[in-house]
N, C-alpha and C positions, 0 to 999 in steps of 0.2 A: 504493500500500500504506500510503501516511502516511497518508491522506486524502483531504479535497474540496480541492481547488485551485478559486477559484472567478475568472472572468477577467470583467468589467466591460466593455463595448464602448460607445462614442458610436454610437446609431442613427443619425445622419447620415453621421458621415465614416469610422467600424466604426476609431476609435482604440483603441487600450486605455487605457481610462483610471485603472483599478485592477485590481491582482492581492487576494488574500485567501489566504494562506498555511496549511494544518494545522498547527498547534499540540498537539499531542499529543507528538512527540517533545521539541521543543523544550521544552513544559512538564516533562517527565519529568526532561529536561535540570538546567532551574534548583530543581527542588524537590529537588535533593540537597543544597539549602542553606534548606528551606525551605519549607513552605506555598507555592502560588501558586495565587489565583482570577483568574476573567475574562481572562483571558489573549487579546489578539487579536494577528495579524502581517499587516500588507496592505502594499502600495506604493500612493500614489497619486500619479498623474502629472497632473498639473496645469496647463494651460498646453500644453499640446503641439499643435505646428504643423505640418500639411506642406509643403514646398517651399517654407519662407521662409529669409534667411539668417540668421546666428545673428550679433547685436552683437556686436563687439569685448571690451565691457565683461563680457560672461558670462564672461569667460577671466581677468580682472581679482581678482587679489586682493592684502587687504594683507595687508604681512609683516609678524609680530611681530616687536616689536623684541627679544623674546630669542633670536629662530629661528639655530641653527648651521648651520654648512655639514656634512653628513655626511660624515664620513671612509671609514666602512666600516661593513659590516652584519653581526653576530652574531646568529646565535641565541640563545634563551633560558637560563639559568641551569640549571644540571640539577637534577631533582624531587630531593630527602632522600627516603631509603629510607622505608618504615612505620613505625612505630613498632613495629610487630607482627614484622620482621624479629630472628630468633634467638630469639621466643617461643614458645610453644605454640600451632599455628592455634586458634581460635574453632571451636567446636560450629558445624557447619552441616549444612543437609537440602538437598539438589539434589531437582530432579526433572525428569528426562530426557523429551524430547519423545516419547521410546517408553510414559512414567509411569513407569519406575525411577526409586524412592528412594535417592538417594547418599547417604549418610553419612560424617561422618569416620571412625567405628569401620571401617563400610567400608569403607575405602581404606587403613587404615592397614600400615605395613612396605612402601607402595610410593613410590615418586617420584611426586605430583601437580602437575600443570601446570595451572591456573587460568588462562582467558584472560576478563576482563569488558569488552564491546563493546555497543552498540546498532546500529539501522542507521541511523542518521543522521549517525554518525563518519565524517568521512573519512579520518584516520587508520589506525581500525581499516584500512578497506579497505584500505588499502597494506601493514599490516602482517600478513591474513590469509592470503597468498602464501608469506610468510614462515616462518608460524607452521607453515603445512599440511606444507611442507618437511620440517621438523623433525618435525612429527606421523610421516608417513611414513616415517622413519626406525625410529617405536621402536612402532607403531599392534600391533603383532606379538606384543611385551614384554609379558608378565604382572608385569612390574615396575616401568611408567610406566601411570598415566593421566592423558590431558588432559579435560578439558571446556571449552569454550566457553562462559561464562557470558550470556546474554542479559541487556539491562535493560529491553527496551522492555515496557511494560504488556499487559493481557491483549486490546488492540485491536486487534494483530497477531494472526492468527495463528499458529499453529507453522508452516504449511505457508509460509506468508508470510518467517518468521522464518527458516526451512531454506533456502529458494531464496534469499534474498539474500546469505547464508553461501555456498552453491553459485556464484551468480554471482561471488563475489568471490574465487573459486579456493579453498576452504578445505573439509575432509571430517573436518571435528573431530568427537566427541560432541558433542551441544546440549543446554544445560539452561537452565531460564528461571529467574528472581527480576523477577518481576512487580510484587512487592511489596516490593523493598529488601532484604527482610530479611539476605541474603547480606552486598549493598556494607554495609549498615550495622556488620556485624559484622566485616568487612575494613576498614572506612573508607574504600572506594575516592570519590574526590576529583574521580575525572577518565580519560577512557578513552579508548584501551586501557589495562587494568593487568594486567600478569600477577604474579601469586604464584605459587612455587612451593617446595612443602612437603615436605619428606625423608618417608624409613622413620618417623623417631621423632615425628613430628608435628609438628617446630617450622616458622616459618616462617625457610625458606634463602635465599631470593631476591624479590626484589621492583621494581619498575621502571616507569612510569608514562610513558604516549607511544609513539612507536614508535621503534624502536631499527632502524636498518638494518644493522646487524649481526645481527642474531637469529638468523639462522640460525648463525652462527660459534659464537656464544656460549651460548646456550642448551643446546646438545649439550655444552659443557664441563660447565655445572653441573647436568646429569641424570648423567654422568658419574661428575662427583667424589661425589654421593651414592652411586648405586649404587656405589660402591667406600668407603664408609662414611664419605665425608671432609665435613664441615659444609661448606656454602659461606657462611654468613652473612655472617663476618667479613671474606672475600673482595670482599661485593658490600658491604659498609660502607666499605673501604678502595679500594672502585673510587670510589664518588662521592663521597671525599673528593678523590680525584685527579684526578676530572671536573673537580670544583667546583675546584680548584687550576689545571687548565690554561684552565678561563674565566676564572679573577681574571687570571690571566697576560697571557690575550689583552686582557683589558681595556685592560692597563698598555702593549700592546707596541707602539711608534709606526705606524700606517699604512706600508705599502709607499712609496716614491717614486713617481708615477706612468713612463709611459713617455716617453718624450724627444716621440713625438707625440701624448701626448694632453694633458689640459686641464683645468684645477679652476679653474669662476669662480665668481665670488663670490657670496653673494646679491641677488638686483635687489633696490633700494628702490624 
């Protein structure tokens, strides 16, 4: 559905000796920063032998001499809300793979749930299990709507664009931005993002990546809207508290190992 995958064989010994990747998603990818022409993605394998052994030396590398020894591994620092969080959402026109025109006038005095994905995310896919959960809870409610925003260009099909939603467990509305224009006016940076926008059109909630909590949390803050209460301030004062128990962990010495295991040092 991306594309031509195109595979390179040795007529003699039927090696692979290059792959050629579609670049369509991937471009779509990097031009949210940007113009990109000519764009190509291949592996080429070079040298490849059968049934010889492989030198020693292939295994052989040197160490920087600034190289540490790793103590422990963290995840990344958590994404700052939008800037758009506790504003007025941006003017936007959806249009649903049925051709409904969504508007914000449209939707307005409901809870909106905003999810923007392509299919090239792996992310998304972990988190559209997730998301369908919570769909299904409120799909009934003339008082939520979600949409699933699509980014991938008009090379996809819809039908293309539907079934990969469907294979990854998810029965949201679909609506496409082919053209940006939507992420441009969100500033979405990087996806999954969900927004989501109260009764009064501000934006309440904001979040970027996947959250495996989602299901826990997200049902709070459709919640605390429909029951007239802002959640802005809430989700500001959460990833100030993120970001507070990452600096923490930064600061907080490694565990001791266990009596039988083992920390050596770097080979020179």
């Amino acid at each position: 559905a991306d594309g031509t995958l195109v595979f390179w064989l040795d007529q003699q010994t039927f090696a692979l000796r290059r792959v050629d990747y579609p670049t369509t998603a991937f471009q779509k990818n990097l031009e949210q920063n940007g113009p990109v022409s000519g764009l190509e993605l291949y592996a080429e394998f070079s040298g490849c032998k059968f049934n010889t052994a492989v030198p020693d030396v292939a295994f052989q590398f040197e160490v920087p001499t600034e190289a540490k020894l790793v103590k422990r591994l963290l995840g990344p620092a958590p994404s700052p809300p939008s800037k758009l969080l506790g504003q007025p959402a941006p003017e936007f026109v959806f249009t649903t793979v049925d051709g409904q025109k969504v508007t914000r006038e449209d939707i307005k005095d409901k809870v909106v749930v905003l999810d923007f994905w392509f299919t090239q995310c792996t992310p998304c896919q972990e988190s559209f299990p997730l998301m369908n959960k919570v769909y299904q809870r409120y799909k009934d409610s003339d008082k939520v709507v979600f949409l699933a925003v699509n980014a991938d260009d008009n090379t996809l099909t819809d039908a293309a664009v539907r079934e990969t939603m469907k294979s990854w467990g998810s029965e949201l509305p679909l609506a496409r931005d082919p053209n940006q224009d939507i992420r441009k006016a969100f500033d979405v940076t990087g996806m999954p993002t969900l927004f989501v926008i109260g009764p009064d059109g501000t934006v309440e909630h904001h979040e970027m990546g996947l959250n495996p909590k989602l299901v826990q949390e997200l049902p709070s803050t459709i919640e605390s809207l429909l029951a007239g209460k802002p959640t802005h301030e809430l989700a500001q004062k959460t990833y100030e508290r993120r970001t507070a128990e990452f600096e923490q962990a930064l600061q907080t010495p490694p565990e001791v190992p266990a009596a039988d295991g083992q920390v050596s040092e770097i080979p020179k």
